[in-house]
mmCIF file of the N, C-alpha and C atoms, coordinates in Angstrom:
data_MODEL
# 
_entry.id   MODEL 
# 
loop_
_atom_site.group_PDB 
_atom_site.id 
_atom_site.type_symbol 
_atom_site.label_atom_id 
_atom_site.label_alt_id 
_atom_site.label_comp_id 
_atom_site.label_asym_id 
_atom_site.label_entity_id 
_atom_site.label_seq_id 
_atom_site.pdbx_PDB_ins_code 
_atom_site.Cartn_x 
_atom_site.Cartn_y 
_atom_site.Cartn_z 
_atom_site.occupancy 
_atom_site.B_iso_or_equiv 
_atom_site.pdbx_formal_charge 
_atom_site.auth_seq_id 
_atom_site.auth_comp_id 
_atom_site.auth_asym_id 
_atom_site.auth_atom_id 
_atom_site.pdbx_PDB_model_num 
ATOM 1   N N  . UNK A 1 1  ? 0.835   -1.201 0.000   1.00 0.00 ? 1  UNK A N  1 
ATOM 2   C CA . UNK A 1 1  ? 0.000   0.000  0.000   1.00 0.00 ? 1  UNK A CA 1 
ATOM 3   C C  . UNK A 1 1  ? 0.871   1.254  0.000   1.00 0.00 ? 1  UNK A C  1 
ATOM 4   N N  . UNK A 1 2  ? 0.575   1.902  -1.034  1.00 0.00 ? 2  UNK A N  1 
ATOM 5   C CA . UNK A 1 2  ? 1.377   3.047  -0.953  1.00 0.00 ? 2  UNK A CA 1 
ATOM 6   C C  . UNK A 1 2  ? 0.591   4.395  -0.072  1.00 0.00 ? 2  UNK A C  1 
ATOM 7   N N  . UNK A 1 3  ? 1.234   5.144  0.709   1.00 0.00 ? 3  UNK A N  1 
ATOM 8   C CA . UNK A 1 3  ? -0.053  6.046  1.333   1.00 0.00 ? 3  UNK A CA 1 
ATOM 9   C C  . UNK A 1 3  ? 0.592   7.554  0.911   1.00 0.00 ? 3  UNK A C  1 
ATOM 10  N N  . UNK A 1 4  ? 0.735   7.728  -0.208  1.00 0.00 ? 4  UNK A N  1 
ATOM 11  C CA . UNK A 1 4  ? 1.510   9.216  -0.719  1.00 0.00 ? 4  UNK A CA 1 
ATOM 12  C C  . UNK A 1 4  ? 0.482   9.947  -0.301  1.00 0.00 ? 4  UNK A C  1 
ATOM 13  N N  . UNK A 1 5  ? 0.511   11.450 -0.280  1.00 0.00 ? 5  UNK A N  1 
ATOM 14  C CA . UNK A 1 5  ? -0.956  12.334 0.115   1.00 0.00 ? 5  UNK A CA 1 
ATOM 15  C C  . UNK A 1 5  ? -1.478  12.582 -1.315  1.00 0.00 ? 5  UNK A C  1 
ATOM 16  N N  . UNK A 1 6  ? -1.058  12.577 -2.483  1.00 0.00 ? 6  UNK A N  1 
ATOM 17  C CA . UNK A 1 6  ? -1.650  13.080 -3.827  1.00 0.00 ? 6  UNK A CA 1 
ATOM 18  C C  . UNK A 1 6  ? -1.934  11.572 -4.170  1.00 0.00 ? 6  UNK A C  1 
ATOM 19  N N  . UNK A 1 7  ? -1.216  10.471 -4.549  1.00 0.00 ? 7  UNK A N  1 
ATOM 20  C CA . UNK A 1 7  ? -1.517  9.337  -4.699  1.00 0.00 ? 7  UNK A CA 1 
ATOM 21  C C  . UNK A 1 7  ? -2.658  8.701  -3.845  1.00 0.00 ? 7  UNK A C  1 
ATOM 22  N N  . UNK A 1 8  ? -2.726  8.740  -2.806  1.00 0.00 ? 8  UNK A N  1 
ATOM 23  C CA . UNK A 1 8  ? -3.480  8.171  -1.761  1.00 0.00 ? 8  UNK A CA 1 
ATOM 24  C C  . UNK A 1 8  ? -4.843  9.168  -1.989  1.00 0.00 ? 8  UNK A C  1 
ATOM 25  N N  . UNK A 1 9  ? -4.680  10.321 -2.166  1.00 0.00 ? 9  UNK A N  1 
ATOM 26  C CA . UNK A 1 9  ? -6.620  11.053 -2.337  1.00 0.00 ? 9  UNK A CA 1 
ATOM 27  C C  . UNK A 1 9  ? -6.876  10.306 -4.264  1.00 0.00 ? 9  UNK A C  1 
ATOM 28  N N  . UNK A 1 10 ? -5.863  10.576 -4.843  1.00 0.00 ? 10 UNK A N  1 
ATOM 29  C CA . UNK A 1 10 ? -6.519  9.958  -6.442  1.00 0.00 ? 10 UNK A CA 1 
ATOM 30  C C  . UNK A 1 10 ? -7.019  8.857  -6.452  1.00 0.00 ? 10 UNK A C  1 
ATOM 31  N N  . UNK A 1 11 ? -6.382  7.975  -5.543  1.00 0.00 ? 11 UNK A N  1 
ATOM 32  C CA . UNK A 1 11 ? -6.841  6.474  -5.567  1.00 0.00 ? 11 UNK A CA 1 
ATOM 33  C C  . UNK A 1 11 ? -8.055  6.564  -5.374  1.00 0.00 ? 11 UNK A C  1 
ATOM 34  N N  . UNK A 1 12 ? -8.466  7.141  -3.900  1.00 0.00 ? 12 UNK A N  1 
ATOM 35  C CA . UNK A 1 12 ? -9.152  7.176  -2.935  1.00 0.00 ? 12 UNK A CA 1 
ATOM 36  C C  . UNK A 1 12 ? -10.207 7.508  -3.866  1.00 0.00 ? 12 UNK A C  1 
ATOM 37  N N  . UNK A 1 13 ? -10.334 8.541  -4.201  1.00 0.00 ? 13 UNK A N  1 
ATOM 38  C CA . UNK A 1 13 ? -11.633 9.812  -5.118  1.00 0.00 ? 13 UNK A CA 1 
ATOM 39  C C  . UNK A 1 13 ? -11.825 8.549  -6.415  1.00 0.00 ? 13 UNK A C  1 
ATOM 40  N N  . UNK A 1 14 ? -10.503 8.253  -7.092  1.00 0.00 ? 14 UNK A N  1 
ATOM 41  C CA . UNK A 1 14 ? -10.984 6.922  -8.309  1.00 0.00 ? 14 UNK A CA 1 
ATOM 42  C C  . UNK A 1 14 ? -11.988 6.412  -7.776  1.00 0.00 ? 14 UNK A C  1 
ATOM 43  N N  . UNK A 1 15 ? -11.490 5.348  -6.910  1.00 0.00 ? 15 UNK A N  1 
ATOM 44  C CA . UNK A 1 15 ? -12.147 4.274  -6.259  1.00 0.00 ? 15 UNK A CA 1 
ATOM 45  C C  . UNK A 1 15 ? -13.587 5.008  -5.514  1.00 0.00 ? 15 UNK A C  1 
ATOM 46  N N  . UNK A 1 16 ? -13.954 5.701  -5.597  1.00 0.00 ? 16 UNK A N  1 
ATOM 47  C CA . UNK A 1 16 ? -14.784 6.252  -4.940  1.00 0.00 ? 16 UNK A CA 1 
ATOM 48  C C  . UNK A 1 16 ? -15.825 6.392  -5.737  1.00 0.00 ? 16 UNK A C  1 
ATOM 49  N N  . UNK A 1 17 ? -15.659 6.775  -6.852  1.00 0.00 ? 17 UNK A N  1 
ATOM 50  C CA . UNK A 1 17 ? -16.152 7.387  -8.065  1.00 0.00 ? 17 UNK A CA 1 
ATOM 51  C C  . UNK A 1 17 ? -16.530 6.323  -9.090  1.00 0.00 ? 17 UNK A C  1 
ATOM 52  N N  . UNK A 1 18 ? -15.836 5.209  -8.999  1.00 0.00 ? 18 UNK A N  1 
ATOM 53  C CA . UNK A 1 18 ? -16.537 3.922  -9.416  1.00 0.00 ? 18 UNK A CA 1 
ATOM 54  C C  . UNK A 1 18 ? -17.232 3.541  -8.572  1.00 0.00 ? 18 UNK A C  1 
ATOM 55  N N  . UNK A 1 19 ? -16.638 3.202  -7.668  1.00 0.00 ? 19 UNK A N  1 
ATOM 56  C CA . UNK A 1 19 ? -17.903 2.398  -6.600  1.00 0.00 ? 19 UNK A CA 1 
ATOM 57  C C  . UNK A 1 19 ? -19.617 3.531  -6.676  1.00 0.00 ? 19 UNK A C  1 
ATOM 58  N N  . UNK A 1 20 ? -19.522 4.681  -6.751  1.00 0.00 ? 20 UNK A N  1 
ATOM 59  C CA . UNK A 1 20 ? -20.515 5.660  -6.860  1.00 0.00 ? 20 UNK A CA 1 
ATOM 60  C C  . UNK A 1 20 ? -21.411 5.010  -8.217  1.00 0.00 ? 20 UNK A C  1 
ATOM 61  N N  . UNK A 1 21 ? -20.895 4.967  -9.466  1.00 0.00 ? 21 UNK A N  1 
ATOM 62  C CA . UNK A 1 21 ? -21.006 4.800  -10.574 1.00 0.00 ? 21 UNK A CA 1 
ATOM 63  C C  . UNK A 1 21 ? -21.663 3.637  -11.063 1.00 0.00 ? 21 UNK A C  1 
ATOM 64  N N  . UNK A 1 22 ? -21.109 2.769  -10.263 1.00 0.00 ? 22 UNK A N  1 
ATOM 65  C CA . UNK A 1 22 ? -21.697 1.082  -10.138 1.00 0.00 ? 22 UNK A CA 1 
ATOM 66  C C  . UNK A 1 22 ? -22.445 0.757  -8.889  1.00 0.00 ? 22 UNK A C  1 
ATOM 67  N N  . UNK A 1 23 ? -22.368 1.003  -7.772  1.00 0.00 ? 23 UNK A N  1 
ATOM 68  C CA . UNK A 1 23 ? -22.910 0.569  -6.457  1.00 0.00 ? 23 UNK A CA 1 
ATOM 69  C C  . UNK A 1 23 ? -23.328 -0.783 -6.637  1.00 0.00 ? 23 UNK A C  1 
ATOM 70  N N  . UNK A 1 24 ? -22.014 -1.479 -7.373  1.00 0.00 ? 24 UNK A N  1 
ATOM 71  C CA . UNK A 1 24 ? -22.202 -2.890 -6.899  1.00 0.00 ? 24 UNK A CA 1 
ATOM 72  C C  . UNK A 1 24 ? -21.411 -3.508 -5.917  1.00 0.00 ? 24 UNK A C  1 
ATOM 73  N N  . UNK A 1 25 ? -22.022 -4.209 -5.383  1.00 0.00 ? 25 UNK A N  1 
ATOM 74  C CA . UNK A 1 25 ? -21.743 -5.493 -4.452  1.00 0.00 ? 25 UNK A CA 1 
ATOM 75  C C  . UNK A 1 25 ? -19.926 -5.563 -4.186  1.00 0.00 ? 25 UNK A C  1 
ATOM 76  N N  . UNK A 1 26 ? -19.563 -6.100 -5.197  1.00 0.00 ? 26 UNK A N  1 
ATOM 77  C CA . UNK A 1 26 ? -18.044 -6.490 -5.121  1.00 0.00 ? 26 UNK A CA 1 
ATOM 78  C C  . UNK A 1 26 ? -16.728 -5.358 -5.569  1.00 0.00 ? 26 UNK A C  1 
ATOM 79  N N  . UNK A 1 27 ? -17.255 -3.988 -4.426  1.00 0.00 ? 27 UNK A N  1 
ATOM 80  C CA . UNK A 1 27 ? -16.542 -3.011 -4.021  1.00 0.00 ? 27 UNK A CA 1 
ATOM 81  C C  . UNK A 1 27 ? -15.338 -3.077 -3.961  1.00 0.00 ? 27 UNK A C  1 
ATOM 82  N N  . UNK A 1 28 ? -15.277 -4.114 -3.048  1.00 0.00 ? 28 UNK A N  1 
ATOM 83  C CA . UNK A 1 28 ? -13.804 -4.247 -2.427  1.00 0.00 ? 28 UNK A CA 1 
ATOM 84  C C  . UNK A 1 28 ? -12.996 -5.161 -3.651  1.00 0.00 ? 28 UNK A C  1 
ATOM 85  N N  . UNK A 1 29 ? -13.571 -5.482 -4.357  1.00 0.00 ? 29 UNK A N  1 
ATOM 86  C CA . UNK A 1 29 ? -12.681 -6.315 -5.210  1.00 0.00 ? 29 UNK A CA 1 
ATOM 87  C C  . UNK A 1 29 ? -12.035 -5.261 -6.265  1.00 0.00 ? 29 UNK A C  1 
ATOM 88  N N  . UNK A 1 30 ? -13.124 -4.066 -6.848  1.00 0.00 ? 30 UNK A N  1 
ATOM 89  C CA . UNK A 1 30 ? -12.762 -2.995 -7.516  1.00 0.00 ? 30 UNK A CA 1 
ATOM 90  C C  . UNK A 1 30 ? -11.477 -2.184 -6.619  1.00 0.00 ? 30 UNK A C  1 
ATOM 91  N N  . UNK A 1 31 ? -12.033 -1.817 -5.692  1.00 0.00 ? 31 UNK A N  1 
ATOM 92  C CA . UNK A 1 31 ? -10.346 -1.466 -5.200  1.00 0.00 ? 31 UNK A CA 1 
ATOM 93  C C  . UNK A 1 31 ? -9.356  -2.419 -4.543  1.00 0.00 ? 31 UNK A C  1 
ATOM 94  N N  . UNK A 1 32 ? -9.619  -3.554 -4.343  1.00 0.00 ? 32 UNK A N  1 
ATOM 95  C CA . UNK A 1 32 ? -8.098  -4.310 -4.477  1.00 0.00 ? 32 UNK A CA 1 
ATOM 96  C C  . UNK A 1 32 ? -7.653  -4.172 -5.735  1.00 0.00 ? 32 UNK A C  1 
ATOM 97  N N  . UNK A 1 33 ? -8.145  -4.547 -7.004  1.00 0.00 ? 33 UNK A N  1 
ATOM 98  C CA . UNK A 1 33 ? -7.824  -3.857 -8.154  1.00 0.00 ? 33 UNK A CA 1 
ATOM 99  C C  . UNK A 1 33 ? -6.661  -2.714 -8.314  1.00 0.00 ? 33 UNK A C  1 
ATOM 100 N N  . UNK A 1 34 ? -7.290  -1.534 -8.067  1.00 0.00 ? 34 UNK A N  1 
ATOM 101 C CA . UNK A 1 34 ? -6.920  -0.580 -8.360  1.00 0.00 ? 34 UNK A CA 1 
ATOM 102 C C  . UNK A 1 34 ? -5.959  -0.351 -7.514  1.00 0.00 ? 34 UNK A C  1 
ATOM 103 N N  . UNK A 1 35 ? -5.831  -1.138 -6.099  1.00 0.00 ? 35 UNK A N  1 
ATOM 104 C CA . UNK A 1 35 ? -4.579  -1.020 -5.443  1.00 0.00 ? 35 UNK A CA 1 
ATOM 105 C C  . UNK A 1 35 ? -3.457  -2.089 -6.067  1.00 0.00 ? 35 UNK A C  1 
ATOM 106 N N  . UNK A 1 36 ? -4.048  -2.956 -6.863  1.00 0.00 ? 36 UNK A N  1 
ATOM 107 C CA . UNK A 1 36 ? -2.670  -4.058 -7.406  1.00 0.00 ? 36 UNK A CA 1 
ATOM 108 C C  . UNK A 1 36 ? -2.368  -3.089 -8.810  1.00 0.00 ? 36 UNK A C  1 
ATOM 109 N N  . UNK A 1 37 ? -3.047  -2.473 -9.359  1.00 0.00 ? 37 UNK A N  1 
ATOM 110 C CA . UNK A 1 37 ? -2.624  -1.606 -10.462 1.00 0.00 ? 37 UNK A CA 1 
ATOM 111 C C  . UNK A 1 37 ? -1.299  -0.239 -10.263 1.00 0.00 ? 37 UNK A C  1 
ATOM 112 N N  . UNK A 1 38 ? -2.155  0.027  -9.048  1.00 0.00 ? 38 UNK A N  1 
ATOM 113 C CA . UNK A 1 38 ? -0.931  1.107  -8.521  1.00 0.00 ? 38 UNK A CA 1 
ATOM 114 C C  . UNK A 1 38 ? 0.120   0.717  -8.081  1.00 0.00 ? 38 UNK A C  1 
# 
């Protein structure tokens, strides 16, 4: 896990912004994702 302060809000707001977008179920799998991408 990287916890940079600019890296760590983009992730954060990404992941946020999908999960918003979809409000499906398997959340956490979208951002483990996006944390094995980063």
């Amino acid at each position: 896990m990287f916890y940079s302060s600019n890296s760590s809000k983009i992730i954060f707001a990404f992941a946020m912004f999908l999960v918003w977008l979809d409000l499906s179920p398997p959340a956490s799998k979208i951002m483990t994702e996006l944390l094995l991408i980063v």
